[in-house]
N, C-alpha and C positions, 0 to 999 in steps of 0.2 A: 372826668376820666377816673380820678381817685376814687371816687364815689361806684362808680362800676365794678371796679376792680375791688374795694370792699364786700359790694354785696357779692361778685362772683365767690372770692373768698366763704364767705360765709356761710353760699350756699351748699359748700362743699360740708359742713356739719353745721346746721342748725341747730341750737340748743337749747332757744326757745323752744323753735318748734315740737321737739319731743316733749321738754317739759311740759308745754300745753298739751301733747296728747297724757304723760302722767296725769295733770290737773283733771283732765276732763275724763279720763277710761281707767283710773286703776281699780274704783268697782267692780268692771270689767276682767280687770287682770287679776285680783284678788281673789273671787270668786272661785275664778276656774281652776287656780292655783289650789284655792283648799280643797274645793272639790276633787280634785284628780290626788292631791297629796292625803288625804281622807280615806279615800277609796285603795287605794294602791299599799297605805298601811296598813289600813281593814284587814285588807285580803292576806297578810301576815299573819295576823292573829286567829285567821278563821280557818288557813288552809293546816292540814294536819301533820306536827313535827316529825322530825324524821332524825334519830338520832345516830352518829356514826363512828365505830370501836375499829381502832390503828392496832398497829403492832410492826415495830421492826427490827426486820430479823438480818442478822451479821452473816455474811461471806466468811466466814471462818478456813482460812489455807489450810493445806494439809500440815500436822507436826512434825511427819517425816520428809526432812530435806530432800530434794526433786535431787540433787546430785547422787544420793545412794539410792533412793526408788523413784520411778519415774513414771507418773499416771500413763493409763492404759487405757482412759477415756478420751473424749473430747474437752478440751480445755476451752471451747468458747462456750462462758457463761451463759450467755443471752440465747443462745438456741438450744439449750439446758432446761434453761426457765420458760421458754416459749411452750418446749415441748410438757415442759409437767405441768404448765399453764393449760393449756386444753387437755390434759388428762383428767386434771380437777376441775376445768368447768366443761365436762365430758357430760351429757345427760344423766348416765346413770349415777355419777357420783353426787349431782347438784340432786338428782331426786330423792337420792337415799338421805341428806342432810335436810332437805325441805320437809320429808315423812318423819325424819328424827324430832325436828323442833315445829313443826306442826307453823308452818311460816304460810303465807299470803292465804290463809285461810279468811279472815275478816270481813275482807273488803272482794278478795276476789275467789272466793269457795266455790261458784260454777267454774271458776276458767278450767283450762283445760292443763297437761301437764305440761306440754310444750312450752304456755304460756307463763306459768309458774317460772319453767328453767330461764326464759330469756328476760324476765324482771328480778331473778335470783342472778343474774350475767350481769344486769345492769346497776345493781345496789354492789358487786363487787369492783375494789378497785387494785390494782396490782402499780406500783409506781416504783421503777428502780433507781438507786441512787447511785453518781459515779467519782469515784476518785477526780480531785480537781486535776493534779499534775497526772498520773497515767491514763485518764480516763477510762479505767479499769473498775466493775461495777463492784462496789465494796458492799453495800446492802440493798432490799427493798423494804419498800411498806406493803402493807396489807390491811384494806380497811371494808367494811362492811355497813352499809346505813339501813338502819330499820327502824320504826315508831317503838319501838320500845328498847331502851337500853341493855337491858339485861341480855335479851334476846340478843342484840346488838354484839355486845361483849362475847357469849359464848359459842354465836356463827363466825367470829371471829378467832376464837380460838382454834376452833374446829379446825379453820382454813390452814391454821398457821401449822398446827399439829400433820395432818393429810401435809403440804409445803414438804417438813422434815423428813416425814416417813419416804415418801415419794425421790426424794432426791437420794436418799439413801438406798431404795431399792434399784431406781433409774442407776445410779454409779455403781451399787455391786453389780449387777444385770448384764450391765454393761460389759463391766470387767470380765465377769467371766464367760461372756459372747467373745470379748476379742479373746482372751486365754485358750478356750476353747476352739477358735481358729486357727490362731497358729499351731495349737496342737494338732489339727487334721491338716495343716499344711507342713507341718516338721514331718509326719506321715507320709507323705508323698513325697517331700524330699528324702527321705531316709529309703524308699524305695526306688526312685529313681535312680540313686548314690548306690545306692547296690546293684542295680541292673548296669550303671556305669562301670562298677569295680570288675563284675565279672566277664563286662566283655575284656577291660583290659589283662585279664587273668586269663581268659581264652585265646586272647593274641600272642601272649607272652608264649603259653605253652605250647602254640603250633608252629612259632619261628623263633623257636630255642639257637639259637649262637646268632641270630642276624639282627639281634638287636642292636641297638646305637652304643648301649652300655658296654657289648663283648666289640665293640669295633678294635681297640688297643689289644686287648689278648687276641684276637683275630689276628691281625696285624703280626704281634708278637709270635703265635704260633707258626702264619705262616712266611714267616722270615725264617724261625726255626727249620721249620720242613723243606724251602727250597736250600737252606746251607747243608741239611741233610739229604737231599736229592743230589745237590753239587758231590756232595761228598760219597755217595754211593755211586755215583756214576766215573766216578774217578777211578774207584777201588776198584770196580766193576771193568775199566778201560784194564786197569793195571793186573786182574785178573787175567784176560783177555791175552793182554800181551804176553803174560805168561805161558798162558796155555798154549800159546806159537810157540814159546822158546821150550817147551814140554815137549812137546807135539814134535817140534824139528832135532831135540835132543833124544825122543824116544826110535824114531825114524833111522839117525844116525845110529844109534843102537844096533837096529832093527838090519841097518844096510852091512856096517863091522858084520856082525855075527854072520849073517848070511857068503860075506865073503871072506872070510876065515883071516879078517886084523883086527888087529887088537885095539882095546880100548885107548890106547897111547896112540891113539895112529893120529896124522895132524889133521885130520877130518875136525876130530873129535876134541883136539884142546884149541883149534881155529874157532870152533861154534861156540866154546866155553868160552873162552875172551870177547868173543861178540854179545854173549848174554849178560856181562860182568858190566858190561861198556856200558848197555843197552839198562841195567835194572842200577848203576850207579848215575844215569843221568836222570833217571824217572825219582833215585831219594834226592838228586839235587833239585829237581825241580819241587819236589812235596817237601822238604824243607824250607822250602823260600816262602813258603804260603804256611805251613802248619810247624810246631815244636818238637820238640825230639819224643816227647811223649804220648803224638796221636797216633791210631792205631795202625794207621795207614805206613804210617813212618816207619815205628815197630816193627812191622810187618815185610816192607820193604827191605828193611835191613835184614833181619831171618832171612830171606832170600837170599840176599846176597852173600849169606854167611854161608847158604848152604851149597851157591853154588862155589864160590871157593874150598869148599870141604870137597869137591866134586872133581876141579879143576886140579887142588891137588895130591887125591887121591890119583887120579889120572898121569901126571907129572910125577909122583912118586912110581907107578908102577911101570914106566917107561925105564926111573932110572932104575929100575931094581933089576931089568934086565939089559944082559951085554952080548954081543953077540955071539961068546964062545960057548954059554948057559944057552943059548938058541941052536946052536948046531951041533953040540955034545949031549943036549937031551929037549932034541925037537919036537920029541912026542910031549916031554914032559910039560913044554911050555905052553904049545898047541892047549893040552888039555887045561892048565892053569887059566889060557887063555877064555876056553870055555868054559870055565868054573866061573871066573868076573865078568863074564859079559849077561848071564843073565838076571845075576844079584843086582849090577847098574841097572839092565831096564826095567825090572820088576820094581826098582826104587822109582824113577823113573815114570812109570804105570801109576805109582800107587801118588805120584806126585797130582798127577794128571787128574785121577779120579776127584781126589780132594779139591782141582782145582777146579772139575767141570761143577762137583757139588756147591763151591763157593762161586762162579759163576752165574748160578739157577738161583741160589738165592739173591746173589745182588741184583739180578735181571726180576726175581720176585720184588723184591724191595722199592726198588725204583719204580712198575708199576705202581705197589701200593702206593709210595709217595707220590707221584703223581696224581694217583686218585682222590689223594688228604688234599692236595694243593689247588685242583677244579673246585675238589667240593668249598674250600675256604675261597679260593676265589669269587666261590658262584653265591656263595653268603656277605662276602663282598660286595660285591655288585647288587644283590640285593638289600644294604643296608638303607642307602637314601626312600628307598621305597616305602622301606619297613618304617623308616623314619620318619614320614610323613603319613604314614597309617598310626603309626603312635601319636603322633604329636595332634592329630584330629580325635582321636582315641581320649586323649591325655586333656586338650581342652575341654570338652565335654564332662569328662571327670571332674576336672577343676573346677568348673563351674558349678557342677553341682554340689561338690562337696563344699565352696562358696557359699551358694544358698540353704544348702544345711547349715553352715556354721553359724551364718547371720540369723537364722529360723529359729535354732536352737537358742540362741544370743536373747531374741526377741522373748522366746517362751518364755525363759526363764524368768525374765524381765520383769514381764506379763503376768505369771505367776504369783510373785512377791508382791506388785502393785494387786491383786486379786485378794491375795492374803492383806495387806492394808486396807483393803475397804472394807473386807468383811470386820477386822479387828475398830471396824471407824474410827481407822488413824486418817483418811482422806481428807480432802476439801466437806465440808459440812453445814449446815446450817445453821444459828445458833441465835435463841432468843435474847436481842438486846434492851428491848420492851418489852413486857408484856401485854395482850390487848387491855389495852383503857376501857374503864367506866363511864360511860359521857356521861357528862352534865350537863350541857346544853344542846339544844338541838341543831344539828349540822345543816337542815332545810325545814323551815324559811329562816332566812338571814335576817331579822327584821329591823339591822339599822341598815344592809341593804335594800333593802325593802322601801324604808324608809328615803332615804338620796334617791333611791328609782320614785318613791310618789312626789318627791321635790320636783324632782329631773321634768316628770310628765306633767306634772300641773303649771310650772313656770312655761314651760312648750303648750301647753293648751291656755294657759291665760295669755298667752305673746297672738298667738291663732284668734284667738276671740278678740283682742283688740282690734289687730289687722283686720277681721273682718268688718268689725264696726266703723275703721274707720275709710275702711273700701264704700261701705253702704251708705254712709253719712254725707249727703253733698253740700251742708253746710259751709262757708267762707268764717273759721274762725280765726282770723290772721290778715293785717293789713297788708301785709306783703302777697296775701291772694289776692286782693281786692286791685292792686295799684297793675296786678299779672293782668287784670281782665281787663279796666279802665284802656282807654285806647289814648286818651293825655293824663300828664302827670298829674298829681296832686296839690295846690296850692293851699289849702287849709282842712283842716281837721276840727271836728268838734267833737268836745270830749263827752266821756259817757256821764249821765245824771245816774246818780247810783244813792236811792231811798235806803230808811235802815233797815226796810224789811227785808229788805235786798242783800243789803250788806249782812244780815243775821243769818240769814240764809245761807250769803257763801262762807259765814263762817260754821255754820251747824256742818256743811258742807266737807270742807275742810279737814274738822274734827271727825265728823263721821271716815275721812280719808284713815286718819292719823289712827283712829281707835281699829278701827279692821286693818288695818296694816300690822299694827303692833300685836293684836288675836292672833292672827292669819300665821307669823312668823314667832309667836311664844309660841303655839299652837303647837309648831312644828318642831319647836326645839325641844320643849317639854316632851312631844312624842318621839325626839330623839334620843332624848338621855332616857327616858324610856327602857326604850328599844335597845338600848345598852345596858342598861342594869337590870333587864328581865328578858331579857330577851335570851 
């Protein structure tokens, strides 16, 4: 059972058994090994170099701090460079540098032009490098592979030159496309902003006092006009009542005279006390609301001064007569009589006149202010209206003159970044190498070269072995033998081994030892090689 369990084991790696396929195939394996490493480094030295000029060029930021000018381009790098990338490997650029330096003529002088541009695409390379912590692209390389160095070197310059120019014109170009925008859009806003201004200039001027602004002097005025409405309608009453006490004083006049008593008759100082009564409770009541110094007041009082000059003139010429001056010279009084009765009513008349005249005008007056007081009302009433046509009026303005502010804002902005790119205060490009000289050739790699003829010959002698020993149905192993055997093995006899035999497996051997040790100096020698000449 141990014995089972051993050779299971074992079976799992054999190490005879390999060793025996060593011993017996590495002829086999050696061969194919130089063979295919032979050939594969050959092809290094035969296939024609190709030599490849770098250069790289720094991201140089702009020296004017972004907080006082503030670029007016696009700030993503990479669709910057993408886009001057296919400007410069644009046909006509790549032909006018392939006609300058007279390039794939050699090897391919029939091709075509086309053909030229997409093996001048393919020998360029563009590799950009990026900040570790922002990942923000700080430079590229720019490199060029051609059989000849020189060549090499100053396609590469070319490229790196075209590169600078190009980003420089790409960023002015730029610049003053968007400057140039917003200057034809400050244009439209500045004209919009005045088509704004002038409507609200046209509104103003066809509803003058109904605006939101005169709402308070509105107000103010007419508060003034209806205290001045009250107050003319009062004067107006107080006229009024006059022209009764005129009118019934001129009447009594008019009645005396016609029936021959005199101005003292109690007719006529009865009426007097009633007009006294009558124009003293009209200043008390216009005292109690006004001072001693409004007009009304004033005016009141004159009245009543003149009717007591009246009241007693009349009560003096009562007492001036007695009845024996009346019956001792009847005629004489009679006619006295008519002498004062028509100087009182023509006073009298001439009261009336003046009061009808001041009647007409207060009865004018109060009209017009009445008419002041619709018209304010009716500008009144029309404010919220007007208020809401402004304030639609007024946003409209606001907003454009908004988008002028922030347009103009931009221009100017715009402007100053415009003026920095031309002055190449901007972001810029800037040679941190210059293209290289090669000195060795970039294609074929020949200590690559070399590990790939290793790689494929050790892969092609391992193939050659396996097949040989697929093909070979030789039993070279007791352990095959005892597999076929259907009972086990009870003795063995050993092998008789002559010394020509034995010389043989040792010429053998050596023969193993010496092409092994060729096979693999062979290789190494064509490695360090390929290192120091390559």
């Amino acid at each position: 059972m141990a014995d089972d369990l051993q050779e299971q084991n074992q079976e799992g790696l054999d190490v005879q058994y390999y060793l025996g396929i060593v011993r017996r195939r590495h002829l086999h394996f050696l061969v194919p090994l130089f063979i295919g490493w032979v050939v594969v480094w050959g092809a290094s030295w035969v296939l024609p170099p190709r030599y490849q000029s770098s250069t790289l060029i720094l991201v140089q930021q702009p020296t004017m701090p972004k907080d006082y000018v503030t670029p007016n381009i696009n700030d993503d790098l990479q669709d910057r460079l993408q886009s001057i990338t296919q400007q410069i490997l644009s046909r006509t650029r790549l032909l006018h540098i392939i006609d300058e330096f007279q390039l794939y003529n050699s090897d391919h002088g029939q091709g075509t032009a086309d053909e030229k541009v997409e093996l001048m695409r393919k020998d360029i390379g563009i590799e950009l490098v990026r900040d570790v912590h922002s990942q923000q692209i700080s430079s590229f390389n720019i490199t060029y592979s051609s059989r000849d160095p020189r060549v090499a070197q100053r396609v590469t310059n070319e490229l790196t030159s075209l590169f600078i120019n190009e980003n420089l014109e790409v960023r002015q170009q730029q610049s003053e496309d968007t400057t140039q925008f917003l200057r034809s859009q400050l244009e439209t806003a500045r004209t919009s902003l005045a088509e704004q201004e002038d409507k609200v200039r046209q509104f103003k001027s066809q509803h003058v006092g109904e605006m939101p602004a005169q709402l308070a002097s509105n107000l103010q005025i007419l508060s003034g006009l209806q205290a001045q409405l009250q107050t003319d309608e009062d004067a107006l009453n107080a006229a009024k009542q006059q022209h009764v006490y005129l009118q019934t004083l001129a009447d009594q006049y008019r009645a005396l005279q016609g029936s021959g008593k005199g101005p003292d008759g109690a007719i006529g100082l009865a009426g007097l006390d009633q007009e006294l009564d009558k124009l003293k409770a009209q200043l008390a009541d216009l005292s109690s609301h006004y001072t001693d110094r409004y007009p009304d007041v004033l005016k009141m009082r004159q009245q009543i001064a003149e009717t007591e000059k009246t009241r007693e003139r009349v009560l003096a010429s009562q007492k001036s007569k007695s009845p024996d001056a009346i019956n001792d010279n009847g005629d004489a009084a009679s006619h006295g009589g008519d002498l004062t009765q028509p100087s009182m009513l023509a006073q009298v008349q001439s009261q009336l006149r003046a009061n009808q005249l001041e009647i007409t005008n207060r009865e004018h007056s109060v009209v017009a202010l009445k008419a002041k007081i619709d018209d304010y009302q009716a500008r009144l009433n029309q404010e919220p209206i007007r208020e809401q046509q402004l304030a639609d009026l007024t946003r409209g303005y606001e907003q454009s003159k908004a988008n002028y502010d922030e347009l103009l804002k931009k221009k100017n902005e715009s402007a100053m970044a415009t003026s920095m790119e031309l002055l190449h205060q901007g972001e810029q490009f800037r040679i941190m190498d210059p293209p290289s000289f090669p000195q060795k050739p970039e294609f074929p790699n020949r200590l690559k070269f070399c590990l790939m003829g290793f790689a494929i010959g050790f892969g092609l002698g391992i193939a050659v072995v396996a097949a040989f020993e697929f093909l070979d149905d030789r039993l070279h192993d007791e352990k095959e033998i005892r597999k076929l055997l259907p009972a086990n093995v009870i003795a063995e006899i050993p092998a008789i081994v002559n010394a020509s035999d034995a010389q043989q497996e040792r010429r053998r051997i050596w023969l193993g030892w010496v092409s092994a040790v060729f096979v693999f100096a062979t290789i190494l020698a064509g490695s360090a090689f390929s290192y120091l000449h390559g």
